[in-house]
N, C-alpha and C positions, 0 to 999 in steps of 0.2 A: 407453317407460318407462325410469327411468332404471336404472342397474345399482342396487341393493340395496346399502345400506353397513350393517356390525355395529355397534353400538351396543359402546361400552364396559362393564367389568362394573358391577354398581350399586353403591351403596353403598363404606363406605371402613373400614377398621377403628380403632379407638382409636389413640391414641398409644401408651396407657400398657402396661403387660408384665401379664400375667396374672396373675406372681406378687406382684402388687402389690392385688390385688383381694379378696384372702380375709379371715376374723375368723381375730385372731391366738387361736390355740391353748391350751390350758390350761399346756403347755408356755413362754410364752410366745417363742417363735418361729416353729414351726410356722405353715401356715396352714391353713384350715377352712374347707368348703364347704359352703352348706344348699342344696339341692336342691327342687325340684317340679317336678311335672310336669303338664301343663295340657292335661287331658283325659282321656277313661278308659275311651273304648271299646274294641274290641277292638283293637289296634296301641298304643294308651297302655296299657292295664295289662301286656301283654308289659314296654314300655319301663320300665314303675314297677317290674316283678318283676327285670327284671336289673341298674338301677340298685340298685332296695335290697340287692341282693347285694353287691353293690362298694362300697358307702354303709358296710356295714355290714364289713364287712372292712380297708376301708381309713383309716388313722388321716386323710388330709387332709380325710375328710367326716363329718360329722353324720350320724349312724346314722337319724336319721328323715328320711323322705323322705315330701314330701306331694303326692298326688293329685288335683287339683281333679275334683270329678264335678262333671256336668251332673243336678242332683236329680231324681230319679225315682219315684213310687208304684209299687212291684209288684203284684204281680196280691194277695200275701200280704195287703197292705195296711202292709207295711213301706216304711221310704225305702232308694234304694240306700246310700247313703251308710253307714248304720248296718249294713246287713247287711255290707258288706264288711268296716266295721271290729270287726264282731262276730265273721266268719266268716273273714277274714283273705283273704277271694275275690271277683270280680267275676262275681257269682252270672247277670248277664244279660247281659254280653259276653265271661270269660272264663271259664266255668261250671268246674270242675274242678281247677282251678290256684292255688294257694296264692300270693300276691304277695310274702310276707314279712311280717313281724311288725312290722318297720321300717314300714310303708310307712300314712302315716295318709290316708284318703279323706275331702275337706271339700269341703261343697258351698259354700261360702264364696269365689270367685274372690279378693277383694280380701287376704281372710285367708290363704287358701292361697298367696300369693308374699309377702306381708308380711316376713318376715325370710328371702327366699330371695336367694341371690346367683349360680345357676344355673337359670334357665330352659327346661324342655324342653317344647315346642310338639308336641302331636300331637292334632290335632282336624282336622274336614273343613273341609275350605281355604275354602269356603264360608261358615263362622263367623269365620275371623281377622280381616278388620277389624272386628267390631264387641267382640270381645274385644282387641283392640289397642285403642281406641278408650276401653274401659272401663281399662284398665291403664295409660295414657298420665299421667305424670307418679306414678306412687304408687308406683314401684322404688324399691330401696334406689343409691345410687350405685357405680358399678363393675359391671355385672348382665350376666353371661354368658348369652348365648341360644343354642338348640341349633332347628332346626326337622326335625321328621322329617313335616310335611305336604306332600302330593303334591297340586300343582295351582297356578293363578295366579291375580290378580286382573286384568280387562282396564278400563284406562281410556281416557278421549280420545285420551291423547297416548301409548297401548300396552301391551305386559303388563307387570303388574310382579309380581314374582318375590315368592312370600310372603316369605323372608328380607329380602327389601328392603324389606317393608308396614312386617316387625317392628322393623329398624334404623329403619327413617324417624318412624315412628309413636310409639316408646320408645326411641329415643336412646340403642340399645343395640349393639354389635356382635352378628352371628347367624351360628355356621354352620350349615352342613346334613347329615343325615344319611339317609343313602338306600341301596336295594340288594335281594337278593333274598330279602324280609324276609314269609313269608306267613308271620300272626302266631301260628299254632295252633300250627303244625309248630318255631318256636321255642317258643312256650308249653312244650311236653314234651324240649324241651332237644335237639333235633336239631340237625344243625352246620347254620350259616349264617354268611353274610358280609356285610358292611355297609362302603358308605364314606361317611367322614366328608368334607365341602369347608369350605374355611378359605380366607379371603383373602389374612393376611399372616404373622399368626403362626402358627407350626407347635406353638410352647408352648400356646395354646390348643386347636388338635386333640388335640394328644397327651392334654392334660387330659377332652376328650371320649370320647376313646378308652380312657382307665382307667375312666374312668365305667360304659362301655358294656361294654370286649372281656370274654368269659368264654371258658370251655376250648370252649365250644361255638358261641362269635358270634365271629367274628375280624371287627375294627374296622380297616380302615385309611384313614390320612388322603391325600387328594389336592389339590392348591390350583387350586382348580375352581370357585368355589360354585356359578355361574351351569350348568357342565357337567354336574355332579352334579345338580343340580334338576332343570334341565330331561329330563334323564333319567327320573327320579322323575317325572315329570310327566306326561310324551309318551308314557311305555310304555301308560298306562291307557288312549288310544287306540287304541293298535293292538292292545292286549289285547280291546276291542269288536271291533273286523275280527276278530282268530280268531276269536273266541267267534259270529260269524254264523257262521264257515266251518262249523265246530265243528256251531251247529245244523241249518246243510243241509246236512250227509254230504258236504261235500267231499274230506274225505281231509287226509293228513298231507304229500302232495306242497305240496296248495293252501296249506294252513295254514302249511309251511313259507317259499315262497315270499312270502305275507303278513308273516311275521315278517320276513322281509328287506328288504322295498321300507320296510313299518314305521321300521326303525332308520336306513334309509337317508335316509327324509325326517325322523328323529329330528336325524338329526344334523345334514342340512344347517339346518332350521330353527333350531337350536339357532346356531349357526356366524352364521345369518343375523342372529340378534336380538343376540348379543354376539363379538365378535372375538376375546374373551379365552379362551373354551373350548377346552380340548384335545383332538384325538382320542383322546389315550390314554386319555381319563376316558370314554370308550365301551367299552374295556374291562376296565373295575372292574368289582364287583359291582354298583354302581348302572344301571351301563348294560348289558352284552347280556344280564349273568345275570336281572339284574329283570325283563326283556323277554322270557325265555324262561321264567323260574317264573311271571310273570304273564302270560302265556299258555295256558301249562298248565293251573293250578293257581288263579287268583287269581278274588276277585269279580265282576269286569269281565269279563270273559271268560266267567263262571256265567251271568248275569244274561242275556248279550248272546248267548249261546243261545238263551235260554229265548224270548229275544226272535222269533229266527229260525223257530224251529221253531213258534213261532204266526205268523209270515210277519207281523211287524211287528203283526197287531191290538190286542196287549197293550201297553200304556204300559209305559216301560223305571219312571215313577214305580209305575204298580200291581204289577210284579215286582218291586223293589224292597222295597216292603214286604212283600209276600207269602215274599220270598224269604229278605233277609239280617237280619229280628226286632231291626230299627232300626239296623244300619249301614248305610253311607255309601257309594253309588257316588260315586265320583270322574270316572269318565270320560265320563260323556254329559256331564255339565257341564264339562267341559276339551274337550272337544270343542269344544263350542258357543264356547267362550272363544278357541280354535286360530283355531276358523273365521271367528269376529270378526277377529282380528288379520291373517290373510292376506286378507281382503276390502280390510281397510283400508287395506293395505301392497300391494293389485294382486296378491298372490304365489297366489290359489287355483291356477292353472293352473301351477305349482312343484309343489305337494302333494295331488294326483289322488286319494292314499290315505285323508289326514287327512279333505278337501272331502268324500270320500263318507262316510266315516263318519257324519258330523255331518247329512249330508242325509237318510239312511239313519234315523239316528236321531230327526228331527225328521217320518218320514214323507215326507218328500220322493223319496226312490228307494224302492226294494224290499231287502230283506236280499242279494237274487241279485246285485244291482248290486254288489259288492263286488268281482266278479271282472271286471265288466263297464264297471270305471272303465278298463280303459286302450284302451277303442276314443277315448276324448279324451287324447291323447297329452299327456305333459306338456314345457312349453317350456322346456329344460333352458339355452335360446342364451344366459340372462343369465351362465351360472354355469358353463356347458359347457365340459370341459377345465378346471377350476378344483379342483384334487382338494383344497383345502382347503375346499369346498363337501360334493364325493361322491365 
């Protein structure tokens, strides 16, 4: 097999300058941003609550900030939509938490971006092309995209990065926002960190980053996109490997060790699909910190217990619902998506860790096989003594 070459990073960003993009101001010279955000389950209405903060305080944006929900009956026989904008709350993903008074929920997609010129994406990666798909041509021109979705899409010719779905798809430039972001624990305003990836302009992060940073989120930008994502990405797998260890009482030695070999094939595969990544953007917030609060603390890791300690009987789908009252694992399905890609590209025998997870999870091994991937050694000879690999 031949040696493995990195693909260059996707996508290209506009010519034009950022501050050339906004509705001129009442002032008239100023410019002014309208915002929405497109999606609204638990991780979107966090994002709606601290953008309307900053929406709302800051003169370059539009105090209202709009929400796209995915329309819902409650159990009351209200639609979500209306209780929130009654209640000022996301009464079935973020119970307790006031979003702002800014901030309107329309279960309206087409409507809800209609006069926006800021774009923020946080839905399960799963849904964006076919919401790409419906948004395709009906932007305004000039339309900042932000994408805080964790995961890829895998085709024929390989993965491609949701930011790149959403540039290729709407003809939009998109950064990324990623880090060690578990939504509750920011919901009540405890400190956290987040990076922002931007391709070329640094004027457009930093614009991201006013949007986002508050006294208790520190936002910083790296020019990464591809590094930063795939971070965001790759941790929800190895957050499944803890979360078996986690179910079969292995210990905090095992679990630690997992988190390491984890980041380790985080990175090289990362390194592998684009040449442009940096190791430093492994450590930002998006990269080890993500990896080690989603491990701890995150769904993927809940779930992927629960999974264990029933010794795989349980569908990761029947825990799922039973567990997260309709959010979103991400990681058995990036799994499945990893595992496709290194089949395709000959690399499974590279990443012993990702391979077993995904077999693990399809019922193919045992949850115990997690520690018992490395009696198949992995063939390190393509990349060996290559420290820009590992």
């Amino acid at each position: 097999m031949a040696p493995p070459v990195a693909m260059e990073s996707q996508g290209t960003a506009p010519p034009n300058s950022f501050s050339n993009q906004g509705e001129t101001g009442g002032d008239g010279g100023s410019q002014k941003f309208r915002v929405t955000v497109v999606g609204s389950g638990n991780w979107g209405s966090v994002a709606a609550k601290l953008i309307a903060s900053n929406a709302f305080k800051l003169t370059s944006f539009y105090d209202e900030v709009r929400m796209w929900v995915f329309e819902e009956t409650l159990p009351s026989g209200e639609k979500l939509t209306d209780v929130i904008n009654r209640t000022n709350e996301n009464v079935k993903y973020l119970p307790g938490i006031k979003l702002g008074r800014n901030v309107i929920a329309d279960p309206d997609l087409d409507n809800a971006v209609r006069d926006a010129n800021m774009l923020v994406f946080v839905t399960p990666h799963q849904f964006m092309e076919g919401i790409c798909k419906r948004l395709a041509g009906k932007l305004k021109q000039g339309v900042e995209a932000i994408s805080l979705v964790k995961g890829m899409e895998v085709k024929m010719e390989g993965p491609c990065m949701i930011s790149s779905l959403i540039s290729e798809q709407l003809k939009v430039n998109c950064c990324v926002l990623m880090g060690a972001n578990i939504a509750n624990e920011i919901a009540v305003e405890k400190f956290s960190e987040a990076t922002v990836g931007y391709r070329v302009n640094k004027e457009i992060a930093e614009k991201w980053v006013q949007l986002f940073n508050t006294s208790y989120f520190m936002v910083t930008p790296v020019q990464d996109v591809e590094g930063v994502e795939l971070c965001g990405t790759l941790k929800n797998v190895v957050a499944l490997a803890a979360g078996f260890v986690d179910g079969l009482e292995m210990g905090n030695n095992t679990k630690a060790a997992i988190m390491r070999i984890g980041l380790r094939e985080m990175r090289a595969l990362s390194k592998l699909l684009f040449s442009s990544v940096k190791d430093s953007t492994f450590f930002e917030s998006c990269g080890v910190a993500d990896l080690i609060t989603t491990c701890l603390g995150g769904r993927n890791r809940k779930v992927a217990e629960a999974f264990a300690k029933n010794g795989g009987k349980r569908s990761f789908n029947e825990l799922e619902a039973e567990m997260l009252q309709g959010q979103k694992l991400q990681g058995v399905s990036t799994a499945r998506e990893v595992y496709e890609v290194l089949s395709y590209r000959g690399w499974l025998e590279l990443f012993p860790l990702f391979a077993t997870v995904h077999e693990i999870c399809i019922g193919k091994l045992p949850p115990t096989a997690i520690v018992e991937y490395s009696e198949h050694k992995p063939n390190f000879s393509l990349v060996e003594g290559s420290a820009q690999f590992f």
